[in-house]
C-alpha positions in Angstrom: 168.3 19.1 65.8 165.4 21.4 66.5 165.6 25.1 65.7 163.7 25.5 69.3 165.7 23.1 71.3 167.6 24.3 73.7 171.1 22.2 72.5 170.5 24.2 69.1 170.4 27.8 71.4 172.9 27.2 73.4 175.1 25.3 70.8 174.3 28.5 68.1 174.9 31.2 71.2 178.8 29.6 72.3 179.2 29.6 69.0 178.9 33.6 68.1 180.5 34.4 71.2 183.6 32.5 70.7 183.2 33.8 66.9 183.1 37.3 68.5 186.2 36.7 71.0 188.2 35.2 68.5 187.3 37.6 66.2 188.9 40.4 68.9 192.2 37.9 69.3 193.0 37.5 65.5 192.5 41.7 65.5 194.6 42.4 68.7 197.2 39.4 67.7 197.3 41.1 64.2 198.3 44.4 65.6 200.6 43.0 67.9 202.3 41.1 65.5 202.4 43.8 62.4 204.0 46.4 65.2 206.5 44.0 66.4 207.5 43.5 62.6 207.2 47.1 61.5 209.5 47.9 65.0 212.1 44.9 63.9 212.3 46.2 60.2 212.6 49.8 61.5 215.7 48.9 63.7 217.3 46.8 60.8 216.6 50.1 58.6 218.3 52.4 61.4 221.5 49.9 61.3 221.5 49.9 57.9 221.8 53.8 57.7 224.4 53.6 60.7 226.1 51.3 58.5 226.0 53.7 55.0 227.0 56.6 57.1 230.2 54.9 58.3 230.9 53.0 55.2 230.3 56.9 53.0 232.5 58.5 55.6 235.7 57.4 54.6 235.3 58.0 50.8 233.4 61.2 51.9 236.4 62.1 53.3 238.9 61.6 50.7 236.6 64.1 48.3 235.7 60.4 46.4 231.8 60.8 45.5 231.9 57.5 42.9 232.6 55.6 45.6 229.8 56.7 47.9 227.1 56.3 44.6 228.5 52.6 44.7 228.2 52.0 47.9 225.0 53.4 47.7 223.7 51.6 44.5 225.0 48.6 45.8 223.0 48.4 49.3 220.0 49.9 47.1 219.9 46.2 45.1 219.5 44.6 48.5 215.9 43.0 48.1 212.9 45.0 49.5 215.1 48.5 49.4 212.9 51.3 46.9 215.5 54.2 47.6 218.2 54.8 49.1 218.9 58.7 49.0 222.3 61.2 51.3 220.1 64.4 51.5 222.5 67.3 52.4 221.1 69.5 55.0 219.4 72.0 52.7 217.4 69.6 50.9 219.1 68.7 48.1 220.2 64.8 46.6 223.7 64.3 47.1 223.4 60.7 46.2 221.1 58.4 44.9 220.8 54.5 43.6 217.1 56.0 41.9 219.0 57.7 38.6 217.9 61.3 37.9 217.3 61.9 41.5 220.8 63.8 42.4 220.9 67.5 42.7 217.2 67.5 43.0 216.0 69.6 46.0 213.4 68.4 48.6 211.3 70.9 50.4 211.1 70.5 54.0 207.4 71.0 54.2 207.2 67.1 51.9 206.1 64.3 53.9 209.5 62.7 55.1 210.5 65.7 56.1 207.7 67.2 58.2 207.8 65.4 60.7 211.1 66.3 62.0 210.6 70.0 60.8 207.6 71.4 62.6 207.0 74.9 61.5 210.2 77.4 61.4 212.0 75.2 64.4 214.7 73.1 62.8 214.8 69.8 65.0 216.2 67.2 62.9 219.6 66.3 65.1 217.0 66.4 68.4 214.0 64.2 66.7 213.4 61.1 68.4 214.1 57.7 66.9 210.1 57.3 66.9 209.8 59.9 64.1 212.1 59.0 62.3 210.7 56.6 60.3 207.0 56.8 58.5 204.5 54.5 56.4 203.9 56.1 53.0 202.1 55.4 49.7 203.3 56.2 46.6 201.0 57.4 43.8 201.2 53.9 42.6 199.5 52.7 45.6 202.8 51.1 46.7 203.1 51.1 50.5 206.6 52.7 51.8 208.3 52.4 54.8 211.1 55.3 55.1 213.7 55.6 57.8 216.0 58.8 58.1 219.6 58.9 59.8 221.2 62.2 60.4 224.9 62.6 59.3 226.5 64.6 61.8 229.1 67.0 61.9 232.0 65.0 63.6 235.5 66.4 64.4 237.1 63.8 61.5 234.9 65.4 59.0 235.0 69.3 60.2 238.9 69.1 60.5 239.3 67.2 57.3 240.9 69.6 54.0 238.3 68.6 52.0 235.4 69.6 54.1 233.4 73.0 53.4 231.4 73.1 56.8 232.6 74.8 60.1 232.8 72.6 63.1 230.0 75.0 64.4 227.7 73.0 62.2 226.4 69.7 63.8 224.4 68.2 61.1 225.9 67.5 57.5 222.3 65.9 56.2 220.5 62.6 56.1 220.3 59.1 54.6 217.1 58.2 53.6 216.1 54.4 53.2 213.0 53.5 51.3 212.1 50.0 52.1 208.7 48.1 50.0 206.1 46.5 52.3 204.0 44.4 49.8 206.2 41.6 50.4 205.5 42.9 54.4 202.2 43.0 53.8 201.8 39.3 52.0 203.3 37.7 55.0 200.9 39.5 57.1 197.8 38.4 55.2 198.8 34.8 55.0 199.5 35.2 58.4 195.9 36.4 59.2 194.3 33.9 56.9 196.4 31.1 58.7 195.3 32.3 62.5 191.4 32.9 60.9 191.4 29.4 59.4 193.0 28.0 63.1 190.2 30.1 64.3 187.6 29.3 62.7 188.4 25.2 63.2 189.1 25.8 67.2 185.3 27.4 67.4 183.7 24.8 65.2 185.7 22.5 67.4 185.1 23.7 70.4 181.1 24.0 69.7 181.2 20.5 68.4 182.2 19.7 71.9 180.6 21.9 73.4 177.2 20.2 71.9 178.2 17.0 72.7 178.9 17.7 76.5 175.4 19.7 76.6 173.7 16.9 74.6 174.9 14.2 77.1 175.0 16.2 80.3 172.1 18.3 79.9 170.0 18.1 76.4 169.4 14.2 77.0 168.9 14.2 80.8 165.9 17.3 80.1 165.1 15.1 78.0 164.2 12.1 79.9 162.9 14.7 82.4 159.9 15.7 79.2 159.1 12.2 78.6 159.0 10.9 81.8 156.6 14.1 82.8 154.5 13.3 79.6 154.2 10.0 80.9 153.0 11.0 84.3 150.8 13.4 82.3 149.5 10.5 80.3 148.7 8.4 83.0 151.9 5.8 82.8 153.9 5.3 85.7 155.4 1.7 84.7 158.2 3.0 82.2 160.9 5.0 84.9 163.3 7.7 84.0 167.0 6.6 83.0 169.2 8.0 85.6 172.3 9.2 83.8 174.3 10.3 86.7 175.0 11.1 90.7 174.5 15.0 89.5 171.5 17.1 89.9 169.8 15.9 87.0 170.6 12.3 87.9 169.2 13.2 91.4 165.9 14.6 89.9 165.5 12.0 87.8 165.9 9.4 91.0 163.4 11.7 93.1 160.8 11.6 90.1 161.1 8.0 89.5 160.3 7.7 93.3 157.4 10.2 92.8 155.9 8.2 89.8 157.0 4.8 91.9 154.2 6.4 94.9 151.8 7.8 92.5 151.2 4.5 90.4 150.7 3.0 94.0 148.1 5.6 94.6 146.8 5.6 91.4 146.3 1.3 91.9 145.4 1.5 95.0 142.6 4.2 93.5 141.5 2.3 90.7 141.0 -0.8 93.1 138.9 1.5 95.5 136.9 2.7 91.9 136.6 -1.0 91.1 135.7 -2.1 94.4 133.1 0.7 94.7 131.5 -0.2 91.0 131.3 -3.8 92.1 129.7 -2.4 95.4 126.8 0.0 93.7 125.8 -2.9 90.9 125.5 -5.3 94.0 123.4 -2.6 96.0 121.8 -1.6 92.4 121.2 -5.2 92.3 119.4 -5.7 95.4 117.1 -2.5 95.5 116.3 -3.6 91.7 115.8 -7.3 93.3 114.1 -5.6 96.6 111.8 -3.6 94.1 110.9 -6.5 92.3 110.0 -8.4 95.7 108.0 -5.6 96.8 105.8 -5.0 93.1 105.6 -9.3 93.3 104.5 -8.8 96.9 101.6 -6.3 96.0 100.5 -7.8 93.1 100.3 -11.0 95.3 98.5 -9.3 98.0 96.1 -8.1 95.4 95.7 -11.0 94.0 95.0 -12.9 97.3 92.5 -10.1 98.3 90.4 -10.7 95.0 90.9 -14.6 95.2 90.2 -14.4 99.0 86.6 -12.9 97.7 86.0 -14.9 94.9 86.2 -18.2 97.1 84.1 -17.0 99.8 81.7 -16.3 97.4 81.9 -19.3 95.7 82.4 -21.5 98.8 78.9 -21.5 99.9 77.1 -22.3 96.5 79.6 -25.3 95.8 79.2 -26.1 98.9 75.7 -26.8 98.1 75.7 -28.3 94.8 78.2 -31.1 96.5 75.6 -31.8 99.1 72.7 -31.9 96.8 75.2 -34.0 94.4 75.7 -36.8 96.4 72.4 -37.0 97.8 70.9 -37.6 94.2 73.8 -39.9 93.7 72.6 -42.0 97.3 69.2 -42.1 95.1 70.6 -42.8 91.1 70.4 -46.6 90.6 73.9 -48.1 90.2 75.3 -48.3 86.4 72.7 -45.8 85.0 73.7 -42.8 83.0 71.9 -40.3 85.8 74.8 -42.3 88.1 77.7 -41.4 86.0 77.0 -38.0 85.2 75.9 -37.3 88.8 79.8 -38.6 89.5 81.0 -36.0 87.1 79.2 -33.7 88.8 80.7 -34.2 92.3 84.4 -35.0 90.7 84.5 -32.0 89.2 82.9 -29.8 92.1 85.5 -31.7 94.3 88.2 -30.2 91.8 86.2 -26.7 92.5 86.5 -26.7 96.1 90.0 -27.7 96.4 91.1 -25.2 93.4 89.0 -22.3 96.4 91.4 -23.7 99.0 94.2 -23.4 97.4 92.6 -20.1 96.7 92.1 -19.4 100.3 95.5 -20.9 101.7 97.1 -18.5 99.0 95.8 -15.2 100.1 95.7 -15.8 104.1 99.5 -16.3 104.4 99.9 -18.1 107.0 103.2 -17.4 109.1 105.6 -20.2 109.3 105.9 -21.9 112.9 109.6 -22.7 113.0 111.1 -25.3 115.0 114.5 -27.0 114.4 114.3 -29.4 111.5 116.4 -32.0 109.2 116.1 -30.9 105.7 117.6 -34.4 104.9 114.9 -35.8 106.7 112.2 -33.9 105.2 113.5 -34.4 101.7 113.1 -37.8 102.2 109.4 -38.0 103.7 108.4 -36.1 101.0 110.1 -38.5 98.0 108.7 -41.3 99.5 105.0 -39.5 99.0 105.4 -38.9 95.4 107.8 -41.9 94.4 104.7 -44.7 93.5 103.3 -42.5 91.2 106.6 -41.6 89.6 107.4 -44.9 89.3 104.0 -45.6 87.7 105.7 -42.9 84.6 108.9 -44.8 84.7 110.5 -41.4 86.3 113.1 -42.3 88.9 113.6 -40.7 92.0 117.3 -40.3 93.6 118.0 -38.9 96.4 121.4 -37.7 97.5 121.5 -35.8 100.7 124.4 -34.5 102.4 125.7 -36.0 105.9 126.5 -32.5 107.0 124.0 -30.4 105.9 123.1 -28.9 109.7 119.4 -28.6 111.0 117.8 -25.2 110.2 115.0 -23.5 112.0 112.0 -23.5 109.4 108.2 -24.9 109.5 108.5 -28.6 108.3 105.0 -28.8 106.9 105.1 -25.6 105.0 108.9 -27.1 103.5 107.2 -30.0 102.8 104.3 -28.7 100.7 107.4 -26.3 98.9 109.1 -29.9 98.0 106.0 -31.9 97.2 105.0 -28.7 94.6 108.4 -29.1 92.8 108.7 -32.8 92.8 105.2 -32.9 91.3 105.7 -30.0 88.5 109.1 -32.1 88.2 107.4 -35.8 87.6 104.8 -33.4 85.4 107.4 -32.2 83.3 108.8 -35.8 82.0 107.0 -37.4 79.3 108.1 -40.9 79.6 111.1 -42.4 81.3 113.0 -39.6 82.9 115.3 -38.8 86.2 114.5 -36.8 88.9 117.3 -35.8 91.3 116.9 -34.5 95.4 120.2 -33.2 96.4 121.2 -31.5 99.1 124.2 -29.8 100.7 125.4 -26.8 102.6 127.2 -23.6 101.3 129.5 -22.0 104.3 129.3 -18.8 103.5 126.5 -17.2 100.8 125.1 -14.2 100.7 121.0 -14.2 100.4 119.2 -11.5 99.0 118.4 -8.5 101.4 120.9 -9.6 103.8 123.7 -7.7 105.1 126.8 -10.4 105.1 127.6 -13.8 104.0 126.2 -16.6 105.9 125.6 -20.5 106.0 123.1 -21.4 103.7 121.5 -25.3 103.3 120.6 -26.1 99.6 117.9 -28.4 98.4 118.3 -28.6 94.4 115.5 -30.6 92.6 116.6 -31.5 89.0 114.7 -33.3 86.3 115.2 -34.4 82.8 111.9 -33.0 81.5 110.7 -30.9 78.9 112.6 -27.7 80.4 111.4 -23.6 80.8 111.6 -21.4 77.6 113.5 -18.4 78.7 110.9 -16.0 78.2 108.7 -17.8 80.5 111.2 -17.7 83.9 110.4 -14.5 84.5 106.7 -15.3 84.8 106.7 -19.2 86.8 106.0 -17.3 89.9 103.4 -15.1 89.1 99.9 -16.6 90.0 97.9 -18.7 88.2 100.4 -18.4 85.4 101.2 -22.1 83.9 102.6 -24.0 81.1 100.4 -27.4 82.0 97.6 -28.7 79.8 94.0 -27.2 81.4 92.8 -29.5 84.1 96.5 -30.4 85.0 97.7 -27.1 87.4 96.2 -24.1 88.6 99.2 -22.3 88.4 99.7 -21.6 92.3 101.7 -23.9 93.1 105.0 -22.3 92.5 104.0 -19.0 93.5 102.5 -20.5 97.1 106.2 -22.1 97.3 107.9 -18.5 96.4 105.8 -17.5 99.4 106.8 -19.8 101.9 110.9 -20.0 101.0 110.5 -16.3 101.2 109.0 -16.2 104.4 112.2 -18.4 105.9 114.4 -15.6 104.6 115.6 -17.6 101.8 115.6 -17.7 97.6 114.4 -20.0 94.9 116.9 -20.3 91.9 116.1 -21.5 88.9 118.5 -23.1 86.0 115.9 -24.2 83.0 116.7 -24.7 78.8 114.2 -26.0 76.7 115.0 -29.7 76.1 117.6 -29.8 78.3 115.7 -30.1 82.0 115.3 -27.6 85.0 117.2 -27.5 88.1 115.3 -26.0 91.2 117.3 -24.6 94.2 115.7 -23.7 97.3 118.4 -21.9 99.6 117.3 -21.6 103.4 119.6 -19.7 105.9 121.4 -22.4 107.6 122.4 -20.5 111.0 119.9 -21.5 114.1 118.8 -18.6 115.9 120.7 -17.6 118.9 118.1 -18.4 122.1 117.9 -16.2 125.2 118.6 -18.3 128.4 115.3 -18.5 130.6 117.4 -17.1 133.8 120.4 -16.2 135.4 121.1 -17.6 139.5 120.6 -14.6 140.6 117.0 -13.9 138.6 115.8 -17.2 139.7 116.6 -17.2 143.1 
């Protein structure tokens, strides 16, 4: 137990005070008790006088002093007697059971006498019984108690031959009884040690129980009260506080366990709100990072279509005239000669010129999409057929699995199918050999495109082949312009970003899943909800 705590205090604090009150008792009991005694021995002393005055008188009156000393010796071996001593009235032993104390005189002014002789005035037969007797040491450091009994003058004694006092004379002398107190004074201390031992065991007693019943009614309940309060402090609500009673602690305790009962609520329902609010900002951080990525890839497209824009018109024209003055020296080359072949070069490769320029020129105009309502399965399959010959030529198989309930969305069906015939041909371009290419489609109920405010429908068109795959450092870069992986002569490297164009256009996302060796998966995501159209009139407009 804790010097500090407050079962310690309050157990060391009962403890003095019922130290201190028993203390008072045991002093106020020992008075009590050594009074009562020293009054009970006084009134056996005061009979015992009475009883040597009337057992003297009748030897004193037959003028027979050896029977009085007898008497007198004889009481004086009584146990606990010192002295017992008949003192005439002026002072002087009669008789005595101390030997060589008869005939000696006694002033009046010693210290048994005094106190019934106060100054000249003579007041022994008028003392009271209270000052009669007195507590005394001797030079031994013996303590005394002496008790006096005045032998009066009575008519059997005045009238009597042998007696030498007038009648006129009321007091004869005294008998003084000496009576030892150690014996007294033993009982009393054993008496004291007895009641400080009882003492002492009924305060350690009591403080022992008093502990206990603070330690279980109050010490362990404040207790509970600290922890529980460190918890709440610490941030644990879970772990409640014991309630230890129906009394105001046990009510506390209830009451707080209700408090940390609504604050861990709060404190859930607050972390939740924190959670929810993190999960909110990435997805908005997301987006603007996603939004400013679509706007730098939208400006460095425009740029780019502004200088490819110029670079094909100025290119157009001389190509243009190259091809025309190409074939006409081709009309003239006799059939089979060299001049022929490598005037067929010529116009192959200026073909491959001009077409690369309208690509060129179909990249940087941008042409809006014309929507109307279309069939996505129905497109997907259009454009399969197209390119399945010459996938079958590379032993690449084409399988298509379209979904019976994709719904029709509103997009431009030629620019879909150019975005579906430049995947399925990067696709068939990726496998070297035998290989797989999958078409599948189906719809999502409720997806949530990028820059859009809510979840919607979305129709899917995934394109997955078994080919050589993407290396990851190049995903970030398959839609940047003119950027390609193909051998030269085999791409130009805009046909993925003239698809990124168009699905973007429709409000919709290309995703892409790639691993080198393992194949790429191509999803084109299109919002699947038709547009809501406004009726052409009302009955009342059109009549």
């Amino acid at each position: 137990m804790s010097p500090k705590s407050l079962q310690f205090k309050v157990s060391l604090y009962l403890t003095l005070v019922l130290g201190a009150a028993m203390v008072l008792l045991i002093v106020l009991l020992v008075r009590q008790e050594r009074s009562e005694q020293l009054r009970t021995m006084v009134t056996h002393m005061s009979q015992l006088s009475q009883v040597i005055e009337r057992s003297t008188r009748y030897a004193m009156l037959l003028d027979e002093p050896e029977i009085v000393d007898k008497i007198i010796e004889d009481i004086g071996k009584q146990e606990g007697i010192r002295s017992v001593r008949v003192l005439r009235k002026n002072g002087t032993i009669a008789h005595s059971n101390v030997a060589g104390e008869v005939g000696r005189h006694i002033d009046r002014d010693a210290e048994h006498c005094s106190q019934c002789h106060q100054g000249t005035k003579k007041v022994l037969g008028d003392a009271p019984h209270a000052v009669k007797w007195r507590i005394f040491d001797t030079p031994e450091r013996q303590q005394l108690l002496g008790n006096m009994e005045v032998i009066r003058n009575e008519p059997s004694c005045s009238g009597a031959s042998c007696h030498q006092h007038p009648a006129s004379q009321s007091v004869l002398g005294i008998v003084d009884i000496t009576y030892s107190l150690a014996e007294f004074n033993r009982t009393m201390a054993d008496h004291v040690v007895k009641m400080i031992a009882f003492s002492v065991g009924f305060v350690l007693l009591v403080a022992i129980g008093a502990g206990w019943l603070l330690r279980r009614l109050i010490y362990q309940p404040l207790r509970d009260l600290a922890r529980g309060a460190g918890r709440i402090a610490s941030g644990h609500f879970d772990e409640p506080i014991p309630v230890r009673g129906a009394d105001e602690f046990g009510r506390l305790a209830a009451s707080t366990n209700v408090m940390m009962a609504a604050v861990s609520k709060s404190h859930r329902e607050l972390q939740d709100w924190v959670d929810t609010l993190e999960e909110k900002v990435r997805e908005r951080t997301g987006e603007l990072r996603l939004a400013e990525a679509e706007v730098a890839r939208g400006e460095k497209l425009a740029s780019i279509g502004q200088l490819a824009a110029g670079i094909a018109h100025e290119l157009n024209n001389p190509l243009t005239g190259v091809l025309t003055f190409t074939s006409l020296m081709r009309q003239n080359a006799p059939a089979g000669s060299q001049d022929a072949e490598d005037l067929d070069l010529v116009i192959r490769e200026t073909r491959r010129c001009a077409s690369i320029i309208r690509r060129l020129l179909d990249f940087a105009r941008e042409k809006p999409p014309e929507k109307t309502v279309v069939n996505l399965n129905e497109l997907a399959q259009e454009t399969v057929r197209f390119v399945e010959r010459s996938a079958a030529l590379q032993q690449v198989d084409i399988v298509l699995e379209p979904d019976p309930a994709l719904p029709p969305v509103h997009a431009d069906a030629d620019l879909i199918k150019q975005v579906l015939m430049n995947m399925l041909v990067n696709a068939q371009q990726a496998i070297d050999g035998p290989g797989r290419i999958t078409v599948r489609t189906r719809l999502h109920p409720a997806r949530r495109l990028p820059l859009r405010s809510a979840p919607e429908p979305v129709a899917e068109i995934a394109i997955a082949d078994t080919g050589c795959g993407i290396a990851k450092a190049d995903l970030q870069r398959i839609f940047d312009p003119f950027y390609t992986s193909k051998e030269v002569g085999k791409g130009t490297g805009l046909g993925l970003s003239v698809s990124y164009g168009i699905v973007k256009a429709h409000g919709g996302q290309i995703e892409v899943e790639s691993a080198v060796g393992a194949g790429s998966t191509f999803r084109i995501l299109l919002p699947a909800a038709l547009p809501v159209r406004e009726p052409h009139g009302t009955p009342e407009t059109t009549a």
